[in-house]
N, C-alpha and C positions, 0 to 999 in steps of 0.2 A: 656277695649275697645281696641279693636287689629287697630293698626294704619297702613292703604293701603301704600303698596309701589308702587311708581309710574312707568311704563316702564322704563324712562329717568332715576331715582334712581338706576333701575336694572342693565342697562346697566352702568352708572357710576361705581355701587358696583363690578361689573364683571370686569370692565376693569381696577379698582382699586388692585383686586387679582389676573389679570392676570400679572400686573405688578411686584407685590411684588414675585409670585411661579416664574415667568418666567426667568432664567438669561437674563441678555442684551448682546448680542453680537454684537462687534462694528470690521468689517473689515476697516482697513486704508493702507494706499498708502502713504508711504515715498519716499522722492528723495533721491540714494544711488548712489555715484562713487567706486570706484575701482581701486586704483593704486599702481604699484611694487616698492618698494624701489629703491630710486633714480630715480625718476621722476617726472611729475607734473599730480597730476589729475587736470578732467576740469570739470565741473556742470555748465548746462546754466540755469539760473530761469528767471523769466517773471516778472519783478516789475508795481506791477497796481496803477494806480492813480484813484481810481474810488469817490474823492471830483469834483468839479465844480470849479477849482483853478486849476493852475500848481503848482507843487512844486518841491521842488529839496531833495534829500533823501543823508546823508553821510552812505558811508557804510562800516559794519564791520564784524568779525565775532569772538563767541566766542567758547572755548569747543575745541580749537588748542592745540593736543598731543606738547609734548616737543618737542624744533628743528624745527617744521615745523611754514611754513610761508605763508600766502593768498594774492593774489592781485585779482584785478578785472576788466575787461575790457567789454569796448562799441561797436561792430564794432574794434575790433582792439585795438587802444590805450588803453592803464595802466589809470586806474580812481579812484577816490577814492569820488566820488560822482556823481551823476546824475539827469539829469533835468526830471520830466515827466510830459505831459500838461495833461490838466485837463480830464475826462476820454478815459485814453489814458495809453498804456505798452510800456515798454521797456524791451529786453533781457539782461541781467548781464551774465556775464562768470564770474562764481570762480573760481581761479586754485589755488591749494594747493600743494608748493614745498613739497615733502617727501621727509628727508634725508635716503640717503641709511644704515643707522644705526637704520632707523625707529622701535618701537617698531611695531612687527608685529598684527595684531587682526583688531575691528572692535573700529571705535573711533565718540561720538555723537558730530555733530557741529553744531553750529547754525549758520545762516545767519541773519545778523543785519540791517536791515537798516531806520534810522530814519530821521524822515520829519521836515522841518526846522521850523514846530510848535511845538516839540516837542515830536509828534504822533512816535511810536515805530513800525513797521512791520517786522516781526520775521518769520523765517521756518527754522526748524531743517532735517537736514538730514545725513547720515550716511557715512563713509569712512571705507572703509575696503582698509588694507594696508597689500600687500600681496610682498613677497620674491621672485616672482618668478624669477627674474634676478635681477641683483646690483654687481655693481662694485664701491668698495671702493679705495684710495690711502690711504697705512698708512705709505708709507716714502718717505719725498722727501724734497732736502735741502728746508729751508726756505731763505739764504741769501747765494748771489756768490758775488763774485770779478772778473773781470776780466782788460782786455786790449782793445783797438780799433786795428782790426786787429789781437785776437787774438781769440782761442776756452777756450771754459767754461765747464764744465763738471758736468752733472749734472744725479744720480740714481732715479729712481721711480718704486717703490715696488704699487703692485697692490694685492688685492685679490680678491676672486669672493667669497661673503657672501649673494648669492643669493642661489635657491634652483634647478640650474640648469644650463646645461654648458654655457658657455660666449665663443662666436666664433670668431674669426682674429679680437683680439684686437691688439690696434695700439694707441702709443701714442700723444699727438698735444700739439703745445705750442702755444698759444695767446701770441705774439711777434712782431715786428716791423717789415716791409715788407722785407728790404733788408737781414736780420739774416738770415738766413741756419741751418737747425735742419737737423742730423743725426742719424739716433735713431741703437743701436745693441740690440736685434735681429731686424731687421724693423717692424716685426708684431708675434705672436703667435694664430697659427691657432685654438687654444684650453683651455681651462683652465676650470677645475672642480672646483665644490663647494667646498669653502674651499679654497683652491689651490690657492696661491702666487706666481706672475710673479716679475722681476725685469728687468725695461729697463736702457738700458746704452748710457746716450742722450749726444750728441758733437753738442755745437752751436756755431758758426761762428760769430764773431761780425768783419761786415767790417771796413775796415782803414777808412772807411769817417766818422764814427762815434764820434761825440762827447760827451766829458765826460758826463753822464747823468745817475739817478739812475731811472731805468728802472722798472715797476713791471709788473710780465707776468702770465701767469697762465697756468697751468698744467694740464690733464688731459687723462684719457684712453678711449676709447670707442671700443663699438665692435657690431658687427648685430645686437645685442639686446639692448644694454644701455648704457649708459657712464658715467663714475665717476663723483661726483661732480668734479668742480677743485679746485688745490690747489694754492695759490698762491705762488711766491718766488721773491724776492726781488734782484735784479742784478744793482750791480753796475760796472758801466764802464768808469776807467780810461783812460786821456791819453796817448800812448804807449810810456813809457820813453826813446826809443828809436829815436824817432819820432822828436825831435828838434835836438840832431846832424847832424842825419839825412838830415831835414831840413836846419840845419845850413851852412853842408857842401856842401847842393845843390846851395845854395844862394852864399858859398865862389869861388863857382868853375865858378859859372856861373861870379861872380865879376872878376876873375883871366882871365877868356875869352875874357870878355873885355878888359881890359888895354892892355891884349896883342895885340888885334884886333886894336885897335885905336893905340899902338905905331910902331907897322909893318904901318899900314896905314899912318899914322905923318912922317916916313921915307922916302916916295915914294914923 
């Protein structure tokens, strides 16, 4: 006895081999930044709260190439957690420092961020970190000595390990308002990939300066990018000069008096 297959059976069995002969093609949409060595990319995501709670989310991220480093901001401020009311978003900025030594390519990171019930909300997306400009410093002193009232001298070697020219680079020092930076050459219109510059910096520390170990930082930049900076460590004596000096202002100014007051005692 031959047993009736029903339409509904038919169509099941159909849709059952159309499944199995057919490949599944699945198109997806990743979120992807793009940044040159020695820079920050920026990625803004949307964080949803879509419970009937507020909650607050800590966030993180993982799948960070060596050397680099994420923060995240709200409207502005550095945060490292956020509040979202109940179905209700918020925008996140990721920025991802890329050191200028960055391995070049394409690198997979996640964005982390978990709810204070222990709920986990995850998006991966991708960084390609590209050369096309980068300015590295690979010499510059680490520790000066100087005086109050006198110059300091200090070399920094540059290169350009990017993949393209670096224009009217110029060196700056993150330093204390009244100090005076001199820089020879004062800028270099040029510098190819590859191609190592060296500036020869004279800093002024004024007489009103007191002894202080100072730390400042270093750095090149140019139309397209600026080196990370390097720090250096300054320390500033008082000028040994500076108390005879002193001494002999106070004896002269003593010696002016007496005389003052015994011509005046005569009269």
């Amino acid at each position: 006895m031959k047993r009736l297959i029903t339409p509904s059976a038919a169509l099941v069995a159909m849709m059952f081999l159309l499944t199995v002969a057919t490949p599944v093609w699945a198109d997806t949409v990743r979120p992807a930044a793009v940044a040159q060595a020695g820079t920050t990319a920026a990625l803004t995501l949307a964080l949803v709260n879509e419970t009937s709670a507020s909650h607050s989310y800590e966030l993180t991220a993982t799948g960070l190439p060596a050397g680099m480093a994420v923060t995240f901001a709200q409207s502005g401020p550095v945060v490292t957690s956020v509040k979202v009311g109940a179905q209700a978003s918020v925008p996140v900025t990721l920025r991802v420092q890329v050191p200028a030594d960055a391995r070049l390519g394409s690198a997979d990171i996640k964005f982390v961020a978990r709810r204070d019930d222990g709920t986990t909300v995850e998006a991966p997306f991708t960084l390609d970190v590209e050369s096309t400009y980068a300015l590295k410093i690979t010499s510059a002193s680490k520790n000066v000595s100087t005086f109050s009232g006198q110059d300091f001298a200090l070399d920094v070697a540059v290169v350009n390990n990017g993949a393209a020219d670096a224009t009217n680079l110029k060196p700056s020092l993150d330093m204390p308002p009244k100090w005076v930076l001199v820089s020879d050459p004062p800028s270099i219109p040029n510098l190819g990939p590859g191609k190592e510059a060296v500036f020869h910096l004279k800093v002024t520390v004024p007489a009103s300066q007191v002894a202080i170990d100072q730390s400042v930082k270093v750095s090149v930049g140019s139309d397209q990018v600026s080196s990370p900076s390097s720090p250096v460590s300054v320390r500033v004596q008082n000028n040994p000069v500076y108390l005879p000096i002193a001494g002999g202002v106070v004896l002269i100014a003593l010696v002016a008096l007496v005389v003052y007051f015994r011509r005046k005692g005569r009269r």
